[in-house]
LODRENRO-242002 format. One record per atom (N, C-alpha, C): residue number from 0; atom name; x, y, z. Coordinates in steps of 0.2 Angstrom, whole numbers, plus 2048, in hexadecimal, padded with zeros to 3 digits. Layout:
nr=NUM&atom=CA&u=X&v=Y&w=Z
...
This chain:
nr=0&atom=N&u=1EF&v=0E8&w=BB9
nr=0&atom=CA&u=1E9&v=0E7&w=BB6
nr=0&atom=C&u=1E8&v=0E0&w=BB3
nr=1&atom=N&u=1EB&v=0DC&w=BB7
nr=1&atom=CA&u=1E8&v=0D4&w=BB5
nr=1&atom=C&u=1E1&v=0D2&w=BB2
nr=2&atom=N&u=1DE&v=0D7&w=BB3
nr=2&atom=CA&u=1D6&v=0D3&w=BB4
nr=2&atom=C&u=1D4&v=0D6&w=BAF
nr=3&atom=N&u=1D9&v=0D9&w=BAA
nr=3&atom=CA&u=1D2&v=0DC&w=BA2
nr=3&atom=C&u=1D6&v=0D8&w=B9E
nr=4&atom=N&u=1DB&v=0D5&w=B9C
nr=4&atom=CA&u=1DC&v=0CE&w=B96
nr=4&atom=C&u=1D7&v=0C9&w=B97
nr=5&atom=N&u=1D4&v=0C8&w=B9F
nr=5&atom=CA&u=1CF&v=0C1&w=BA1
nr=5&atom=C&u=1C6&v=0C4&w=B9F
nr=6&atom=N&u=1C5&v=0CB&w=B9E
nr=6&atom=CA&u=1C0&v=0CF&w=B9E
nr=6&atom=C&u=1C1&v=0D0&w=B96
nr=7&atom=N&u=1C4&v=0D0&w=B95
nr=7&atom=CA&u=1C5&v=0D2&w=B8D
nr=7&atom=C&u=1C3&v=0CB&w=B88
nr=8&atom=N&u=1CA&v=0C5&w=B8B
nr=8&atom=CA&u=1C7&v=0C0&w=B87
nr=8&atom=C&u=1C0&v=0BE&w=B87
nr=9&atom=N&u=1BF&v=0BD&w=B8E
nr=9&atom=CA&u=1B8&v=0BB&w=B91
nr=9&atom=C&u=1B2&v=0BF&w=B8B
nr=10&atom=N&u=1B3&v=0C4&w=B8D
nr=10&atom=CA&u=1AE&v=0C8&w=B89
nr=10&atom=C&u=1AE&v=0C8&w=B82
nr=11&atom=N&u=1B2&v=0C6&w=B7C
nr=11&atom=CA&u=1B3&v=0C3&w=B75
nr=11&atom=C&u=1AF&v=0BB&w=B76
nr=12&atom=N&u=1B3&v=0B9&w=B7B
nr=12&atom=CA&u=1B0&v=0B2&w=B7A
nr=12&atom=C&u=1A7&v=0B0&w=B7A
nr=13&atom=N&u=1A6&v=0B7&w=B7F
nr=13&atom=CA&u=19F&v=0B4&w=B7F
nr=13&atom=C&u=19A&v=0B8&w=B7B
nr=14&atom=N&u=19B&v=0BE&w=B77
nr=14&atom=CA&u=197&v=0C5&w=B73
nr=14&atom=C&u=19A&v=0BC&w=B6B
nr=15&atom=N&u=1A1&v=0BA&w=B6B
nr=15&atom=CA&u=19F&v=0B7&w=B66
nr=15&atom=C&u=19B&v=0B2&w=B67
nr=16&atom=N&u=19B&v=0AD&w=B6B
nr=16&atom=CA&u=195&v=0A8&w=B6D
nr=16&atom=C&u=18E&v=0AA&w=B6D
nr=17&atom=N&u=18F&v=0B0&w=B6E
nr=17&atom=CA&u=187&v=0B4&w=B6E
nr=17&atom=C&u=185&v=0B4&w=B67
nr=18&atom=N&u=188&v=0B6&w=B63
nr=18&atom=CA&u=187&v=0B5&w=B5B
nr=18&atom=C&u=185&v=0B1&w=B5A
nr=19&atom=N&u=184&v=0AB&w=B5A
nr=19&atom=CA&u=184&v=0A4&w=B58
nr=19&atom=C&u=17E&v=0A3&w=B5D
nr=20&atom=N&u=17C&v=0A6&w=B64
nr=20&atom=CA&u=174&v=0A2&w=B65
nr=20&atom=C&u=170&v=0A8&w=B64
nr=21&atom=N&u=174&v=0AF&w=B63
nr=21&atom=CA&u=16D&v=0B1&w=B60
nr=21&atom=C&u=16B&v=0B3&w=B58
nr=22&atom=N&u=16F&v=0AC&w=B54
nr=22&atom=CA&u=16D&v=0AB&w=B4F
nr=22&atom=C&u=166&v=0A5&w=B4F
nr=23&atom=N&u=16A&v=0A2&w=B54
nr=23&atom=CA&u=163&v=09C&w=B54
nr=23&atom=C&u=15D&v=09E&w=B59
nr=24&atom=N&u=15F&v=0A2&w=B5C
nr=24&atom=CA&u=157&v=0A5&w=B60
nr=24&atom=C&u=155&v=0AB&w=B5A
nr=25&atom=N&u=158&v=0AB&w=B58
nr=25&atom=CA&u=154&v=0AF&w=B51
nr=25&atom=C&u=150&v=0AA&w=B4C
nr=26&atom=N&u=151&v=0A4&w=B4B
nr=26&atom=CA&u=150&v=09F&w=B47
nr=26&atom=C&u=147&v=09E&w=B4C
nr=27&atom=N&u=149&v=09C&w=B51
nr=27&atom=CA&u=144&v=099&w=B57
nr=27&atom=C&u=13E&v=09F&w=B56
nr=28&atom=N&u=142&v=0A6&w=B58
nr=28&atom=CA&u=13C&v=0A9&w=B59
nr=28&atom=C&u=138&v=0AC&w=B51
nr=29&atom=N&u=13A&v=0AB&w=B4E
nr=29&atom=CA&u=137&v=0AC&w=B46
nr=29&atom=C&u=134&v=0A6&w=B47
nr=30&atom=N&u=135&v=0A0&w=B44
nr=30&atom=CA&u=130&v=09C&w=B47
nr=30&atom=C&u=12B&v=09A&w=B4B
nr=31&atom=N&u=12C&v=09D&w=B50
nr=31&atom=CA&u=127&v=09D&w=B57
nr=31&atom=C&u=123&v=0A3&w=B53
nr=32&atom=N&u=124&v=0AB&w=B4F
nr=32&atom=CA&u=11F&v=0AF&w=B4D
nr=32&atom=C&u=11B&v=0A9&w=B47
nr=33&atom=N&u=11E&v=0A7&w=B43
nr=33&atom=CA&u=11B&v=0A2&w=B3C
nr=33&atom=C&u=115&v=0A0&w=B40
nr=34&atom=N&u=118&v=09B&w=B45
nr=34&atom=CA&u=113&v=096&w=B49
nr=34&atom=C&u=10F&v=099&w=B4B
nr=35&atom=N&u=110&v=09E&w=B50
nr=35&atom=CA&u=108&v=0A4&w=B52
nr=35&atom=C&u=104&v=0A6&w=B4B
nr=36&atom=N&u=106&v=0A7&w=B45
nr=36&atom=CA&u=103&v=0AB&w=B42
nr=36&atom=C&u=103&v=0A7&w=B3C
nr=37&atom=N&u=101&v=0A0&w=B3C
nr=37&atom=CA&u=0FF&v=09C&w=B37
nr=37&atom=C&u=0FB&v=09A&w=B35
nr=38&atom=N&u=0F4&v=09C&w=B39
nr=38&atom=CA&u=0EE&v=09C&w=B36
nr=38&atom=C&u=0ED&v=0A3&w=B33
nr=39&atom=N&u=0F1&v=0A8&w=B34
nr=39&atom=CA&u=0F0&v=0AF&w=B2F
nr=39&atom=C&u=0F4&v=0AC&w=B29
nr=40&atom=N&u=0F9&v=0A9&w=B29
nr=40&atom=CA&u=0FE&v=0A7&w=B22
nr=40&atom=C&u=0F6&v=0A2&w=B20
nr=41&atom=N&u=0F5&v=09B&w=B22
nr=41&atom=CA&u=0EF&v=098&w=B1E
nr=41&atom=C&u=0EA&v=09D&w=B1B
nr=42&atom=N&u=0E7&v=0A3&w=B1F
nr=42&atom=CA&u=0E2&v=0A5&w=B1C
nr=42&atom=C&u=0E1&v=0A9&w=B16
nr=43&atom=N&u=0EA&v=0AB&w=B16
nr=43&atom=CA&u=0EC&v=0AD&w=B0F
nr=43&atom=C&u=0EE&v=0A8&w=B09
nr=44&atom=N&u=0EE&v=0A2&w=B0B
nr=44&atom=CA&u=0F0&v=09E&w=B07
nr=44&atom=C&u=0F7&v=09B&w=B04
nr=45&atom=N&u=0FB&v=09C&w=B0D
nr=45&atom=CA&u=101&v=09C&w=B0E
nr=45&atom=C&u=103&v=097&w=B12
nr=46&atom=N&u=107&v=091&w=B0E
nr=46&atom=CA&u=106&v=089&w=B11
nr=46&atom=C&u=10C&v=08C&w=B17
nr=47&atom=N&u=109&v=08A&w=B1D
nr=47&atom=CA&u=110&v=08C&w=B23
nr=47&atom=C&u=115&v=089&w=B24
nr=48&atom=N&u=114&v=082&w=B1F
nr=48&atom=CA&u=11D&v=080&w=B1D
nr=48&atom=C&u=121&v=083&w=B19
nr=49&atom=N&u=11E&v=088&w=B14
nr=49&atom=CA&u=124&v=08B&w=B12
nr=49&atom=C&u=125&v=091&w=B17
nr=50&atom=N&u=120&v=093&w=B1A
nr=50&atom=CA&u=124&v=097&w=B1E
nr=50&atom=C&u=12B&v=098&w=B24
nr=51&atom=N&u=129&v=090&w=B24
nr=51&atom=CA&u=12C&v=08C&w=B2B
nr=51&atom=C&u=132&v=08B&w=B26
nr=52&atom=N&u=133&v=08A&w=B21
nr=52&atom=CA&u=13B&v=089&w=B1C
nr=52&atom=C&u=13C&v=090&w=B1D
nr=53&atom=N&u=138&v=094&w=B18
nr=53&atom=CA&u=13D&v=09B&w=B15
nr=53&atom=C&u=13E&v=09F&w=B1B
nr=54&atom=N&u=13B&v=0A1&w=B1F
nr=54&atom=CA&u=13D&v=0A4&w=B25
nr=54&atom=C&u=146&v=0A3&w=B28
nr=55&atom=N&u=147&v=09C&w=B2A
nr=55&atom=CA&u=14C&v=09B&w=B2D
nr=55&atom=C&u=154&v=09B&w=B24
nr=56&atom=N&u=150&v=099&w=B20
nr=56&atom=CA&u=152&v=09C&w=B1A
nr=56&atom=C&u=156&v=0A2&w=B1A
nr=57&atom=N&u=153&v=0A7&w=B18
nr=57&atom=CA&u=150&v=0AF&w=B16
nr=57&atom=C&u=156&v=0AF&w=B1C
nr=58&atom=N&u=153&v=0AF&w=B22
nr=58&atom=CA&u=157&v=0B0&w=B28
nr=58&atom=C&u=161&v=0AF&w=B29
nr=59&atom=N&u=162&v=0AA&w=B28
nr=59&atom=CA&u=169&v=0A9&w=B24
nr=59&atom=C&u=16B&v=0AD&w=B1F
nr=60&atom=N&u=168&v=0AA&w=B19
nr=60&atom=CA&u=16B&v=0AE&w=B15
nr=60&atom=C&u=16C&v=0B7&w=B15
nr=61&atom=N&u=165&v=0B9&w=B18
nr=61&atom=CA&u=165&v=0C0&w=B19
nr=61&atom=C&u=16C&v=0C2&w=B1E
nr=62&atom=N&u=16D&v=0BF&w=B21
nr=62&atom=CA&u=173&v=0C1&w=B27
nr=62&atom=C&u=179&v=0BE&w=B23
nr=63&atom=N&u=17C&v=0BA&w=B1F
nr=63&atom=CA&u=17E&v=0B9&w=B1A
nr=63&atom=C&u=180&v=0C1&w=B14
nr=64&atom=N&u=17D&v=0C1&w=B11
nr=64&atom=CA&u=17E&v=0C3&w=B0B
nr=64&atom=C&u=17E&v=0CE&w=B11
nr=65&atom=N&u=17A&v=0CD&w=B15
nr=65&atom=CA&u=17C&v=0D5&w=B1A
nr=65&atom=C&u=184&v=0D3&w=B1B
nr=66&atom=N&u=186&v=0D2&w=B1C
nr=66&atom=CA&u=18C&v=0CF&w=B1F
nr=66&atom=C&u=192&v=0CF&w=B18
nr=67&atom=N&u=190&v=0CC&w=B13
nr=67&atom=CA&u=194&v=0CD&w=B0C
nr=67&atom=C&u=195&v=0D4&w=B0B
nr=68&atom=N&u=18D&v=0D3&w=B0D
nr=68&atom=CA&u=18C&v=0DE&w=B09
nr=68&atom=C&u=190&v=0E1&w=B0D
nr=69&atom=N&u=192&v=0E1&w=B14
nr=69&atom=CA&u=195&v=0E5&w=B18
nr=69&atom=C&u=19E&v=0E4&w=B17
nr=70&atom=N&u=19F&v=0DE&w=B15
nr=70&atom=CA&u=1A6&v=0DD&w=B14
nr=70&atom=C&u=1A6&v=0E0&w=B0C
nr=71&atom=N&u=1A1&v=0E1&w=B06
nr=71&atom=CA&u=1A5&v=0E2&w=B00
nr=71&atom=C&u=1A5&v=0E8&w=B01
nr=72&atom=N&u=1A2&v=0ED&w=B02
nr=72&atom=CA&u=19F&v=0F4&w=B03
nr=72&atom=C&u=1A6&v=0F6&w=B07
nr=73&atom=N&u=1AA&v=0F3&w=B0A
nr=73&atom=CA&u=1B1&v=0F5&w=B0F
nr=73&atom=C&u=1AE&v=0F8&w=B16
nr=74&atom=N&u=1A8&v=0F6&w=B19
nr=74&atom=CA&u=1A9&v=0FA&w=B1F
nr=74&atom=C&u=1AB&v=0F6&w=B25
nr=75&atom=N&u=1AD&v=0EF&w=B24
nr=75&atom=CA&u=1B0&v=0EA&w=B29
nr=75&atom=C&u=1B7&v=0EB&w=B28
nr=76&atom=N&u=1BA&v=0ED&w=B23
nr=76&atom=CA&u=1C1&v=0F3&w=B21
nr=76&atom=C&u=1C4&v=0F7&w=B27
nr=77&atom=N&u=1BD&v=0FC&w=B26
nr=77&atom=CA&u=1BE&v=101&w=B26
nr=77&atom=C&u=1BE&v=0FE&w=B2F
nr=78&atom=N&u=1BB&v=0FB&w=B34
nr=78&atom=CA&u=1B8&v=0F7&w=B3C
nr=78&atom=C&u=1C0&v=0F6&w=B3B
nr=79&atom=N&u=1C3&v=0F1&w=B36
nr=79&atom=CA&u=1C9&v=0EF&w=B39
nr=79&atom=C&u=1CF&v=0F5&w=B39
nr=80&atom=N&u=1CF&v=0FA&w=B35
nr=80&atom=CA&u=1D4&v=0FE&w=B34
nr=80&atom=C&u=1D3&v=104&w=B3B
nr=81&atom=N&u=1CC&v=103&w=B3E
nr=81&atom=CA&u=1CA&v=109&w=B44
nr=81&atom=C&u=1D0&v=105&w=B4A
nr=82&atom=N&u=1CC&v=0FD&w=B4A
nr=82&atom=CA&u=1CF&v=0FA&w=B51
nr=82&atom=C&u=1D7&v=0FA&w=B50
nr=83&atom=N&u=1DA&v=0FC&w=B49
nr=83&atom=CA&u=1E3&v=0FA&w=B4A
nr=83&atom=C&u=1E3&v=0FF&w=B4B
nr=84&atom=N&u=1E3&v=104&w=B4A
nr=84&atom=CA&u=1E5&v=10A&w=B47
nr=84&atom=C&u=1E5&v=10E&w=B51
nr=85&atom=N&u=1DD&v=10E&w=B54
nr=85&atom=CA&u=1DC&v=111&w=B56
nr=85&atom=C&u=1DB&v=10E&w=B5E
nr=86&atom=N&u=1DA&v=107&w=B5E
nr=86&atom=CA&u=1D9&v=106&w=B64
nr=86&atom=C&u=1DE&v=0FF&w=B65
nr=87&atom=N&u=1E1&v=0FD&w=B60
nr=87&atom=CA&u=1E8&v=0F7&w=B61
nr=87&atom=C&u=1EE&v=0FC&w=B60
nr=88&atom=N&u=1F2&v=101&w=B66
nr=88&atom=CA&u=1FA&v=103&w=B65
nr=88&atom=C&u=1FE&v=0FC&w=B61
nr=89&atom=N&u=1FD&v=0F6&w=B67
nr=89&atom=CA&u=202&v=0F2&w=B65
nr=89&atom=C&u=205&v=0F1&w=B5F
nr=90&atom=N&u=1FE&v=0F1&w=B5B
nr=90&atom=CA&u=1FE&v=0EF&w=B53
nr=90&atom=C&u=203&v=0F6&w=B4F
nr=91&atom=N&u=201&v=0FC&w=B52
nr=91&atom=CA&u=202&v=0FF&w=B4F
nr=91&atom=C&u=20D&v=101&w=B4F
nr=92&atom=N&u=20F&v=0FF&w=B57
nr=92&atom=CA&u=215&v=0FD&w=B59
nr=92&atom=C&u=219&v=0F9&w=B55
nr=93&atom=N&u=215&v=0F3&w=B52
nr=93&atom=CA&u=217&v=0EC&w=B50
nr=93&atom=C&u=21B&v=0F1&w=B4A
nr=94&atom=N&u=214&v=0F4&w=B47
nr=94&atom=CA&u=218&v=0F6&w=B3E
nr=94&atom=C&u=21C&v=0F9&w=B3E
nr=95&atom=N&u=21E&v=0FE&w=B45
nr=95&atom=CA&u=223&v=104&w=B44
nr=95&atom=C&u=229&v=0FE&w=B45
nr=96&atom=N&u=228&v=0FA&w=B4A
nr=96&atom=CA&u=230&v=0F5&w=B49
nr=96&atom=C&u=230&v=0F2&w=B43
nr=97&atom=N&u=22C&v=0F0&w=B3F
nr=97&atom=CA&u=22D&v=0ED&w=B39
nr=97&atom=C&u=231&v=0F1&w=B35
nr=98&atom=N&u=22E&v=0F8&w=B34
nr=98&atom=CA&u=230&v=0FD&w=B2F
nr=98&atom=C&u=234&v=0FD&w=B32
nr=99&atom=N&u=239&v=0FE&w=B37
nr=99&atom=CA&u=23E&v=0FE&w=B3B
nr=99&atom=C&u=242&v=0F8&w=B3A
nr=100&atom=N&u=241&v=0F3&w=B39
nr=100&atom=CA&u=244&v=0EE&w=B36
nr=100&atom=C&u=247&v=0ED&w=B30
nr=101&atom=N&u=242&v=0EE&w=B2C
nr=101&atom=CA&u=242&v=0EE&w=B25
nr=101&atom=C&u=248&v=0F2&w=B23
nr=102&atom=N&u=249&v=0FB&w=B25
nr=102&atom=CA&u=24C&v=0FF&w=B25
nr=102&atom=C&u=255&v=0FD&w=B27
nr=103&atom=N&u=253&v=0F9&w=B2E
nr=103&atom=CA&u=25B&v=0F8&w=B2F
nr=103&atom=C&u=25E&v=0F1&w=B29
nr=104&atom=N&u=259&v=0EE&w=B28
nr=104&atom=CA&u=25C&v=0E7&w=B26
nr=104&atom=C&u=25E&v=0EA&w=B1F
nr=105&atom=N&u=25B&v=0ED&w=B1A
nr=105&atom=CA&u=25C&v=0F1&w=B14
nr=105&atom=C&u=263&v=0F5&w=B14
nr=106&atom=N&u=266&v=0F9&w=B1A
nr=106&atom=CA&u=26A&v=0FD&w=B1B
nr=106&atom=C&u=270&v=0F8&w=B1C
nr=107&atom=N&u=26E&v=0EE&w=B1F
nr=107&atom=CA&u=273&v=0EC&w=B20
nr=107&atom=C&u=275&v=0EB&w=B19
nr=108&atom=N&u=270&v=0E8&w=B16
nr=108&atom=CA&u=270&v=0E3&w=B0F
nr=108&atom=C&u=277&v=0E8&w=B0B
nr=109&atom=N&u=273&v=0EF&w=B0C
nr=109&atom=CA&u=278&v=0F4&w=B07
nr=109&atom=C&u=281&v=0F5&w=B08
nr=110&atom=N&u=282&v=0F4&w=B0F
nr=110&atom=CA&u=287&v=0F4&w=B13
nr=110&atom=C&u=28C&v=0EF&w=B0F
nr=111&atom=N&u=288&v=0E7&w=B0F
nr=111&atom=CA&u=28B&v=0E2&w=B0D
nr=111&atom=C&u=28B&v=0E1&w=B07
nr=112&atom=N&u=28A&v=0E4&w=B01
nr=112&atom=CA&u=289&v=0E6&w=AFB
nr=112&atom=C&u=291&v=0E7&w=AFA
């Protein structure tokens, strides 16, 4: 099964590249709504350059501060503790050799005592 490491990386490489354009088509297309409906923001007496700032603003920061919120609250924690535990064996082998290490090196340490 060669072909799921090339399918696997491929697939991170580009879900993370995705993130990043569609943070900026997110930016385009809020702006693109500002732009259509900038005679309704005048006729309320709303200059469309602040629109044109706070939008892309708001925009950031909102995706920002959701993302602090999700990291302080522990539920990116809780994402990484699913992926070791439950769907990385490797990781979860790694520890048992460690514990497994730990245990013999200890047992020599006492030996040579």
């Amino acid at each position: 099964m060669m072909w799921r490491p090339f399918i696997a990386r491929n697939k991170l490489r580009f879900f993370i590249g995705m993130g990043f354009v569609g943070v900026i088509m997110s930016v385009f297309n809020f702006l693109t709504f500002a732009k259509v409906w900038a005679g309704t923001f005048e006729y309320y007496g709303i200059p469309p350059m602040i629109v044109y700032i706070s939008i892309p603003l708001g925009l950031v920061f909102f995706g920002w501060y959701s993302g602090y919120w999700y990291e302080m609250n522990k539920f990116w924690e809780e994402e990484v503790k699913h992926q070791n535990s439950n769907l990385n064996p490797q990781l979860m082998e790694m520890i048992s050799d460690i514990k497994e290490n730990k245990k013999m090196l200890t047992e020599i340490k006492e030996r040579l005592k």
